[in-house]
C-alpha positions as CSV (number, residue, x, y, z in Angstrom):
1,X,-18.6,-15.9,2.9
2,X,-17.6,-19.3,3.6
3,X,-14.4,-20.0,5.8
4,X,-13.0,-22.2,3.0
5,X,-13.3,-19.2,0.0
6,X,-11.9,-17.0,2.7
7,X,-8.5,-19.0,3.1
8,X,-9.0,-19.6,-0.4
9,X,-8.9,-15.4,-1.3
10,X,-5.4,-15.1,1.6
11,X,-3.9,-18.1,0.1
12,X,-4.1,-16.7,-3.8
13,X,-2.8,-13.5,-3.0
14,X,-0.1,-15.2,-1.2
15,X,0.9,-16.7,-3.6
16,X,0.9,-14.2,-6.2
17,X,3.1,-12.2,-3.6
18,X,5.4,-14.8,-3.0
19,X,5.9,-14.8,-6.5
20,X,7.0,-11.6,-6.6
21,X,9.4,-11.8,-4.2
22,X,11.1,-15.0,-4.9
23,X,11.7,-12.9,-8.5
24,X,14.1,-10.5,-6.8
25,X,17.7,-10.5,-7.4
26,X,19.3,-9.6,-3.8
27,X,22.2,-8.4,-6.1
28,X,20.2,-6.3,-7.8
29,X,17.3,-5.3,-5.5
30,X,14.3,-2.9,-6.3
31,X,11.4,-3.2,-3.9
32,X,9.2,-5.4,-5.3
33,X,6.2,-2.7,-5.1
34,X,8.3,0.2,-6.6
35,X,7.4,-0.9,-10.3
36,X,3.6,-1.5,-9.2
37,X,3.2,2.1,-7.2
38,X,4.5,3.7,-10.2
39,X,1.0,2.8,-12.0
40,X,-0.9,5.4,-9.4
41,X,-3.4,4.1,-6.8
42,X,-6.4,2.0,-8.4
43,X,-9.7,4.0,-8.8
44,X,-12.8,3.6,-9.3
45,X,-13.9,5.9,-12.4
46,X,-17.7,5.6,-10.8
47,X,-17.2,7.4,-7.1
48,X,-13.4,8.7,-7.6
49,X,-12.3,7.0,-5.0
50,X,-8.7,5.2,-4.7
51,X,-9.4,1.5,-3.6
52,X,-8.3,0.9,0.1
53,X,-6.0,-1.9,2.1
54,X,-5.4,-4.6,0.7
55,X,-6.8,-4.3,-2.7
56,X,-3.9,-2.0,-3.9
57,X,-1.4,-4.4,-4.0
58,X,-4.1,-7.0,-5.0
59,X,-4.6,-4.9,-8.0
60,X,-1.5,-3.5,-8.5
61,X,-0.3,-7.3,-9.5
62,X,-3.2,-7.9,-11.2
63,X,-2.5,-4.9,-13.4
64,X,1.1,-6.1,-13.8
65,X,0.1,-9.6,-14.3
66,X,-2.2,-8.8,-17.1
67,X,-0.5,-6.0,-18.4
68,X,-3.4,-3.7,-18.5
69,X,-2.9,0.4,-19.1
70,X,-5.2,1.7,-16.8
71,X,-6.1,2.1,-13.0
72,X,-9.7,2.0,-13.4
73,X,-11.4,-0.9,-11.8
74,X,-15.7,-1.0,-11.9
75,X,-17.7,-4.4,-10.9
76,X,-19.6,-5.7,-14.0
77,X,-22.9,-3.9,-13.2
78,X,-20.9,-0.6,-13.0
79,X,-19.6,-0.6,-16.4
80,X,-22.9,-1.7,-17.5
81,X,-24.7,0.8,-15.8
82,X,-22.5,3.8,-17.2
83,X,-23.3,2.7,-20.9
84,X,-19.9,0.5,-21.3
85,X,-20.0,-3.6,-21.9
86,X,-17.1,-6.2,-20.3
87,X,-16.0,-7.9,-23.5
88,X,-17.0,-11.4,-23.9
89,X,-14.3,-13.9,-22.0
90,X,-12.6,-11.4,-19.9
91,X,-12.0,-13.2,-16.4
92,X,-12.4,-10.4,-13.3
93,X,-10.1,-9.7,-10.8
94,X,-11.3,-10.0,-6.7
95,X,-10.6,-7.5,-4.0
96,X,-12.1,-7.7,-0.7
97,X,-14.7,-5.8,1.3
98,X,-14.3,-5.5,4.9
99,X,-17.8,-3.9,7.0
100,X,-18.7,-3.7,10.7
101,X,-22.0,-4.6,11.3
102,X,-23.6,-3.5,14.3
103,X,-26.7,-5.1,15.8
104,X,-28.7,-3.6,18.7
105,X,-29.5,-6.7,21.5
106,X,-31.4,-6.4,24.7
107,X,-29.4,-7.5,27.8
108,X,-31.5,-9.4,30.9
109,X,-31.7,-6.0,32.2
110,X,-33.5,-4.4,29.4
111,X,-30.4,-2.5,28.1
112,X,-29.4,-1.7,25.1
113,X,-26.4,-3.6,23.8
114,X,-24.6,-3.0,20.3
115,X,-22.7,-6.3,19.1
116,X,-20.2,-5.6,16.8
117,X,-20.0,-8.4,13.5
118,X,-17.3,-8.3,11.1
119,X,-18.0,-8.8,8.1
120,X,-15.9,-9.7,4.6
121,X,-17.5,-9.9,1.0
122,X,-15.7,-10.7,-2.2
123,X,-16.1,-8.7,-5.0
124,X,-15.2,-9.2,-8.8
125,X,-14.4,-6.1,-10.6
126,X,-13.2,-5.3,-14.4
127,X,-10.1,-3.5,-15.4
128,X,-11.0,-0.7,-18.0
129,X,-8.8,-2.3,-20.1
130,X,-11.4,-5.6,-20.4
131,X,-14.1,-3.0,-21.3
132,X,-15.7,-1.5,-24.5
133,X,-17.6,2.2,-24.8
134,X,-14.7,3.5,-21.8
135,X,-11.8,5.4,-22.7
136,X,-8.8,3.3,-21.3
137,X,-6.8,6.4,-19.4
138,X,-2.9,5.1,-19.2
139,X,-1.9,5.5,-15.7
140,X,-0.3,8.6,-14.4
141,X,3.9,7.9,-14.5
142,X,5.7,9.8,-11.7
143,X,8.1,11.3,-14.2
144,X,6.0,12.8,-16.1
145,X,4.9,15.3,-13.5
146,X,6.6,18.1,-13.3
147,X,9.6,18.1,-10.6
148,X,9.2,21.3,-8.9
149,X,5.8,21.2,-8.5
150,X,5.9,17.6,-6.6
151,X,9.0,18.9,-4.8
152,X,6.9,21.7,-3.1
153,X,3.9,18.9,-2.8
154,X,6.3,16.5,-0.6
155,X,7.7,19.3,1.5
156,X,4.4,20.5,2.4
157,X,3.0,17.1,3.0
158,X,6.0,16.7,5.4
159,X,5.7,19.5,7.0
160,X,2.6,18.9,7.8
161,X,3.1,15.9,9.8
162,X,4.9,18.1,12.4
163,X,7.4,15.1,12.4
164,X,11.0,16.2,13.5
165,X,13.4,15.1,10.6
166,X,16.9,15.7,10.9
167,X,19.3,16.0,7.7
168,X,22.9,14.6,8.4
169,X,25.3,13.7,6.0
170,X,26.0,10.4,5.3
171,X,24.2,7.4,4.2
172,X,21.8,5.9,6.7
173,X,18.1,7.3,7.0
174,X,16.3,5.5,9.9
175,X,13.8,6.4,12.4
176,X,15.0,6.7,16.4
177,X,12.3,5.9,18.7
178,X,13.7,7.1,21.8
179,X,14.5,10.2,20.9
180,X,11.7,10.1,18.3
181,X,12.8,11.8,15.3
182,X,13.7,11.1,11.7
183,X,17.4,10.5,10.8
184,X,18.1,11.3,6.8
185,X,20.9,12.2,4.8
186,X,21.3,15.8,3.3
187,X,19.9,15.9,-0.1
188,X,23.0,16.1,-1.4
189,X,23.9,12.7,-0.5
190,X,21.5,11.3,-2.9
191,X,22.3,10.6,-6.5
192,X,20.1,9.9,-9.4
193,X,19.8,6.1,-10.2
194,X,18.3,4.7,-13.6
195,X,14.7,5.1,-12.9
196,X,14.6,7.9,-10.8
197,X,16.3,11.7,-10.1
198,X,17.9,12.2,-6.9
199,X,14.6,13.7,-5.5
200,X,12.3,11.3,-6.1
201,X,14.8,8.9,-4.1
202,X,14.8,11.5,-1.3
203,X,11.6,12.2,-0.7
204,X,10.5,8.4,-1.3
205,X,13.3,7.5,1.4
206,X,11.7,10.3,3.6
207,X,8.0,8.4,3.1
208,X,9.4,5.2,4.3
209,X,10.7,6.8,7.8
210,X,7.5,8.5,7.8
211,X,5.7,5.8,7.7
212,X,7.9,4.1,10.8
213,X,7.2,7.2,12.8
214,X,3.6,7.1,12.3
215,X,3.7,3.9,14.4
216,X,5.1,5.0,17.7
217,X,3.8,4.5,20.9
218,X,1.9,8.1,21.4
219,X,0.3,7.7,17.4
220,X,-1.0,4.7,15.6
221,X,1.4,2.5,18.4
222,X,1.5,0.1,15.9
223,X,3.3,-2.4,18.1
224,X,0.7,-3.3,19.8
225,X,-1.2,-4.5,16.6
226,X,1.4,-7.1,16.0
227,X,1.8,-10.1,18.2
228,X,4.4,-9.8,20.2
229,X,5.9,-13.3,19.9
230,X,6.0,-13.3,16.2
231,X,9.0,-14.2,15.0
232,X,8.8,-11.8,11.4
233,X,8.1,-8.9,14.0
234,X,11.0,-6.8,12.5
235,X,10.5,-7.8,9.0
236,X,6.4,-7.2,9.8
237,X,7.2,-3.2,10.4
238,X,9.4,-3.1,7.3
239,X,6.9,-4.5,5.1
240,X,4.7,-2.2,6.4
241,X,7.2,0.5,6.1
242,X,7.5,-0.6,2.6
243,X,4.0,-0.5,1.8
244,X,3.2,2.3,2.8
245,X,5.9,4.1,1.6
246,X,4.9,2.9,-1.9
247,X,1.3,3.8,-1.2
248,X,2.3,7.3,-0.6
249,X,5.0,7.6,-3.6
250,X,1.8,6.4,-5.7
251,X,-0.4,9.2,-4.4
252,X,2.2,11.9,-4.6
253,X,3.3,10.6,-7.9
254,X,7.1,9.9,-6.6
255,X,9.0,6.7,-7.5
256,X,10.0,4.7,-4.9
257,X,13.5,4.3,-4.2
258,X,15.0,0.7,-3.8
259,X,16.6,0.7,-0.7
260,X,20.0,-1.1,-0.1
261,X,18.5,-2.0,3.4
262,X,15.3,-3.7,2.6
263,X,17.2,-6.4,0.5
264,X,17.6,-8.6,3.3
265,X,14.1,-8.9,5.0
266,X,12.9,-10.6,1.5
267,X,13.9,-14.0,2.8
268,X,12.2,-13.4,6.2
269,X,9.6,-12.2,4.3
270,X,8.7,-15.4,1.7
271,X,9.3,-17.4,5.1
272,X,6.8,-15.3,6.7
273,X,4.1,-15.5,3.7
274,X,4.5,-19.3,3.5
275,X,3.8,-19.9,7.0
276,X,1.4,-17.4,7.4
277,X,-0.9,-16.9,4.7
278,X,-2.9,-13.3,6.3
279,X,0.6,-11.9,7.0
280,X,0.7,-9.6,3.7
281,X,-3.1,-8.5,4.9
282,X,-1.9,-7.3,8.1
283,X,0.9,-5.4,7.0
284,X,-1.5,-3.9,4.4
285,X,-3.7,-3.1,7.0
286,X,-1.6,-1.4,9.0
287,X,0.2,0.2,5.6
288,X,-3.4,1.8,4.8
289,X,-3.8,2.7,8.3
290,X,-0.7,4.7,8.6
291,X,-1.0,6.4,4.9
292,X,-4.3,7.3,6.2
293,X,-3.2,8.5,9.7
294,X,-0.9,11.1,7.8
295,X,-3.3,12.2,5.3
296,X,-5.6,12.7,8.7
297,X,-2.6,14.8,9.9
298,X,-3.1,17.5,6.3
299,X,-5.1,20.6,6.4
């Protein structure tokens, strides 16, 4: 891929996520991925598999964008190939695909020497909505699965992590380093809002400070992935706290909770995105990496 449909690909995405953001009412603040996660995780009908990185939120706002019911993406030859036809003027959507390629050189000395290319493609793919002989599948809304059963889901997945997480009364849920442990109010602290019950706003709370604690030093140390002279560096880990909490509401079928908190990082986060175009693919990056480094951490 050229350099210039590269910066071309960042730049549209940008946009579309500045968007977003520069739609939020600070009065009235809800994340601006909380209404997207809610759709579930695009997936590919063909291998079952969610889409990774960056190419959720790419099609999350597609999705919204276009209105379209389902969460099923496919390239053209996929629906082809499984007997079902792209209808006539229906523009595709493009997500990214990142490989490693690694070629074997000689060195002087007659060693072996792997080089390590990275490599991006573009790829076009097809909502199920935009195709004929599929049945268009609405996409899973958290409410409609039953409570109990994704309260004991959540705990467990939790639990899993081994993460200590400390319930104290009051109303401030934050992650503390140095001591390295999870700070969230009792569950009776939290109160049902008007799009979600008062455990669905716990345990989506819960997912954000997960996703902070996945980053310390001794795990993912995320800190070291982000320059250290940035000036968004803060606002970088909330994003990604954001992100990933959303990615994990979406898999556990949980709403995400609009925190009061995250209300003022969406100006540092537009001025972010307009000066740095790749700054919503690193935080997605290191979003997907820490969703996956907890999923990792699951029998």
């Amino acid at each position: 891929m050229s350099v210039k449909n590269k910066d071309t690909f960042y730049q549209t995405i940008t946009d579309k996520i500045i968007t977003l953001l520069e739609k939020v009412n600070v009065e009235d603040y809800e994340p601006p991925f909380a209404s997207l996660a809610a759709q579930g995780l695009p997936i590919s009908p063909f291998t079952g598999k969610t889409y990774q990185g960056i190419n959720i939120p790419c099609l999350w706002m597609y999705q919204q964008e276009k209105g379209f019911v389902s969460n099923h993406w496919g390239t053209y030859k996929q629906w082809k190939d499984q007997g079902a036809n792209v209808r006539k003027g229906e523009k595709g959507s493009i997500i990214v695909f990142y490989k490693t390629l690694i070629l074997e050189n000689e060195t002087l000395d007659g060693e072996a020497q792997a080089q390590k290319i990275p490599m991006l493609k573009l790829y076009t793919v097809f909502n199920a909505s935009q195709v004929d002989g599929y049945e268009h599948r609405e996409s899973p809304h958290p409410n409609e699965t039953d409570l109990v059963e994704r309260e004991e889901l959540a705990d467990q997945f939790c639990a899993n992590t081994n993460a200590d997480i400390r319930h104290i009364s009051g109303s401030q849920a934050y992650y503390y380093p140095a001591g390295d442990y999870i700070h969230v109010p009792e569950t009776m602290d939290f109160i049902m809002t008007q799009d979600a019950t008062a455990t669905e706003n716990y345990y989506s709370t819960l997912f954000h400070e997960l996703v902070h604690w996945s980053g310390a030093p001794h795990r993912l140390d995320r800190d070291k992935a982000k320059d250290n002279s940035q000036k968004f560096k803060y606002a970088f880990e909330e994003l990604v706290a954001e992100l990933g909490a959303a990615f994990l509401c979406s898999q556990l079928g949980i709403s995400q909770y609009p925190r009061d908190d995250t209300a003022k990082y969406i100006k540092s986060w537009l001025q972010a995105l307009k000066n740095d175009n790749k700054f919503i693919f690193r935080a997605s990056a290191q979003a997907a990496k820490a969703v996956e480094y907890l999923n990792e951490l699951q029998p």
